[in-house]
C-alpha positions as CSV (number, residue, x, y, z in Angstrom):
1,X,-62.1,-9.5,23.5
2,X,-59.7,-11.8,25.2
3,X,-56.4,-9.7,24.1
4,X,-58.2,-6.6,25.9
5,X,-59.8,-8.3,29.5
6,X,-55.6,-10.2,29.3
7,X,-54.4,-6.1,28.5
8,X,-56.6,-4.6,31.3
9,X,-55.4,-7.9,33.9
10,X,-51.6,-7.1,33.4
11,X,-49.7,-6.1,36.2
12,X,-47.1,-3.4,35.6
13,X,-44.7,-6.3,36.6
14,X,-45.7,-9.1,34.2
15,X,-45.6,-6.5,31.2
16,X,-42.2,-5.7,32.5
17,X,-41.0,-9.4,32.4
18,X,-42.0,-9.9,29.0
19,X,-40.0,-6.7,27.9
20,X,-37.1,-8.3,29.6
21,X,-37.8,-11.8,28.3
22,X,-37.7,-10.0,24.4
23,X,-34.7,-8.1,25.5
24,X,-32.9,-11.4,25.9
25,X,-34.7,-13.1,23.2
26,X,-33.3,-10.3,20.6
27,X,-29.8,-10.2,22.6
28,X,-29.3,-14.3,22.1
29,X,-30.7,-13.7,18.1
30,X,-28.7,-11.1,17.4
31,X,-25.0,-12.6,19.3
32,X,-26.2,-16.0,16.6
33,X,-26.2,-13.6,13.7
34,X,-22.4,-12.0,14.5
35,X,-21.6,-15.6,15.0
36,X,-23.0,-16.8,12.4
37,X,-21.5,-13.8,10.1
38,X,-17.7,-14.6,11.7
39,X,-18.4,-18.1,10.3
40,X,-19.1,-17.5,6.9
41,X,-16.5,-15.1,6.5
42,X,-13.9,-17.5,7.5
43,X,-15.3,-19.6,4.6
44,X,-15.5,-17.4,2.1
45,X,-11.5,-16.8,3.1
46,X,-11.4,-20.6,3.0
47,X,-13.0,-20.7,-0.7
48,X,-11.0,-17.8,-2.2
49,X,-7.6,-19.7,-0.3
50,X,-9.2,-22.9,-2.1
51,X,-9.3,-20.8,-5.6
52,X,-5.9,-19.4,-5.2
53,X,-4.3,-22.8,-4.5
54,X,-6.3,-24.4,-7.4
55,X,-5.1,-21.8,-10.3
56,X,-1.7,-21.8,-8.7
57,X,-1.5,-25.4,-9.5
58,X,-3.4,-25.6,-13.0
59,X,-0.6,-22.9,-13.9
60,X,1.9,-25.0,-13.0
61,X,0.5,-28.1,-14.2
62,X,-0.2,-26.1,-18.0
63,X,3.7,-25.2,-17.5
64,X,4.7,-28.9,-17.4
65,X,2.3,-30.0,-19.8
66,X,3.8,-27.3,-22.4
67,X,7.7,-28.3,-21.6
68,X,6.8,-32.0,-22.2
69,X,4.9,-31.3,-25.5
70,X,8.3,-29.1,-26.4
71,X,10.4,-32.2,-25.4
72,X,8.4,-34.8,-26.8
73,X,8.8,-32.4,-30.4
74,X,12.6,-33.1,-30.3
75,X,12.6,-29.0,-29.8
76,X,14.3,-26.9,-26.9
77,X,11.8,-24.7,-26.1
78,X,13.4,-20.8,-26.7
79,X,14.1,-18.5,-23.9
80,X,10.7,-16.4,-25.2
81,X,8.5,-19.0,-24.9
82,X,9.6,-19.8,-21.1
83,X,9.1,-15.9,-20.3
84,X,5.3,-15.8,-21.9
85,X,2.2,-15.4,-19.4
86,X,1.6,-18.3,-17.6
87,X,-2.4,-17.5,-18.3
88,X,-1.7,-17.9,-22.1
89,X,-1.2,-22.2,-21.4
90,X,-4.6,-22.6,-20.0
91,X,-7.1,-23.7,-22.4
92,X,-9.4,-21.0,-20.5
93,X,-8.1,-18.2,-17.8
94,X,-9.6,-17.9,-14.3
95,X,-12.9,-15.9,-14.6
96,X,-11.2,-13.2,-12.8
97,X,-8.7,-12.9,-14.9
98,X,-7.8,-8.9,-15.3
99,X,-5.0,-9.6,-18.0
100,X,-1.3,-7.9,-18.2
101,X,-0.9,-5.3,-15.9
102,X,1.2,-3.3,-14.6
103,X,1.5,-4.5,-10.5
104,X,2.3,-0.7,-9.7
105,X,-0.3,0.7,-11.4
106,X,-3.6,-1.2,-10.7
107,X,-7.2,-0.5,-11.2
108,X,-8.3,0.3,-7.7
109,X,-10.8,-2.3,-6.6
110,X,-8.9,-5.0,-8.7
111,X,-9.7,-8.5,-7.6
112,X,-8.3,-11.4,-9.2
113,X,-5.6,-12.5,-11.1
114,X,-3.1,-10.7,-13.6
115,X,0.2,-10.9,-15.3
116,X,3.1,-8.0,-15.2
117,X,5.7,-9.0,-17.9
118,X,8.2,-6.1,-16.2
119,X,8.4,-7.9,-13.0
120,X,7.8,-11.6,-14.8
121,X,5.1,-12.2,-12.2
122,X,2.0,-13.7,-11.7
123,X,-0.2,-11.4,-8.9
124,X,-2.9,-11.7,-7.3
125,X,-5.6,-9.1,-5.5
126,X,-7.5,-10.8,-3.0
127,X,-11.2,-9.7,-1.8
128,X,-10.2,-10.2,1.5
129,X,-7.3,-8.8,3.0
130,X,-7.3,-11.3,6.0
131,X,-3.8,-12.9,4.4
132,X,-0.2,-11.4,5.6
133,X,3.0,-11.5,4.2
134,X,6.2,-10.9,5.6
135,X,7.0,-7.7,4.4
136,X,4.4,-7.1,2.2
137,X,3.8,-3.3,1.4
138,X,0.8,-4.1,-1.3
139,X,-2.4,-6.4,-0.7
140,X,-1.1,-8.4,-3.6
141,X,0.1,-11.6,-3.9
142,X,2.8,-12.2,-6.0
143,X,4.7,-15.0,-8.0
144,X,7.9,-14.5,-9.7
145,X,7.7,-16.8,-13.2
146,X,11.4,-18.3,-13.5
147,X,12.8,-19.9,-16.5
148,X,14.5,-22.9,-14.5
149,X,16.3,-25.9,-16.5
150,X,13.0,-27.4,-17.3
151,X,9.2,-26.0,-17.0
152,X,8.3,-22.8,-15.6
153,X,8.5,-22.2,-11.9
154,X,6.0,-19.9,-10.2
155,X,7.5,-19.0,-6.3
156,X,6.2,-16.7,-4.1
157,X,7.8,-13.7,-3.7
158,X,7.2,-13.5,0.1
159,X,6.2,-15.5,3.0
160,X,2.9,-15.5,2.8
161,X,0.0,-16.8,5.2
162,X,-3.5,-17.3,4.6
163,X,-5.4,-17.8,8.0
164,X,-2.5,-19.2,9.5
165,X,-1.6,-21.3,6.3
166,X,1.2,-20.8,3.5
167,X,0.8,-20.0,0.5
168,X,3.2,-21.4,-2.2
């Protein structure tokens, strides 16, 4: 009974200041949301740069651990075992590991890591394309695997930048 003597009380101008006042209301709610949607996509980018980093250097690490167990065993190891996948020294590939393939003929939609045993290189298809390389044709990231006097190297085969940061 209250709502309807308030309803039948209103002026034409205080019903048109609370439609303004939930105007700006919605306005100021939705401007958070795009901010707060710019924010978490710049983490996720920050997470998945984390990841890449992380299995870049547990590759790397496996590579050293497997040239030390070869030196410690009095044994050279052979020119086939420095040119095998890098994924093969883990104990356990990444989760989104998509196995050997071929870098020029990839699943579309691919995310994640894979080896191409043409190009020796270690490649990587990010969810986010917010990286850039120097000359990079492809949305991949890739690593040439060399055979240096010692472990495997992994080096990037282009300049790349992650949100302003490289990635080696």
């Amino acid at each position: 009974m209250a709502t309807a003597t308030a309803l039948r009380h209103s002026t034409p101008a205080r019903m048109s200041r609370r439609v303004v006042e939930w105007g700006i209301l919605g306005t100021a709610i939705l401007l958070l949301v795009i901010v707060f949607l710019g924010q978490a996509r710049q983490v996720q980018d920050q997470a998945e740069l984390a990841a890449v980093r992380t299995t870049l250097a547990a590759l790397r690490t496996a590579a050293v651990l497997q040239y030390i167990q070869a030196s410690s065993a009095k044994s050279a190891p052979g020119v086939a075992d420095l040119q095998q996948n890098p994924f093969n020294m883990l104990q356990s590939p990444p989760h989104n590991y998509a196995g050997v393939r071929d870098v020029h003929h990839l699943p579309e939609g691919l995310i994640g890591w894979f080896y191409d045993p043409q190009c020796k290189c270690v490649g990587y298809a990010p969810a986010q394309t917010h990286w850039q390389g120097v000359s990079s044709a492809t949305q991949l990231l890739l690593f040439q695997v060399r055979a240096a006097p010692g472990p495997l190297q992994l080096f990037a085969m282009e300049d790349y930048q992650w949100q302003g940061e490289p990635v080696r």
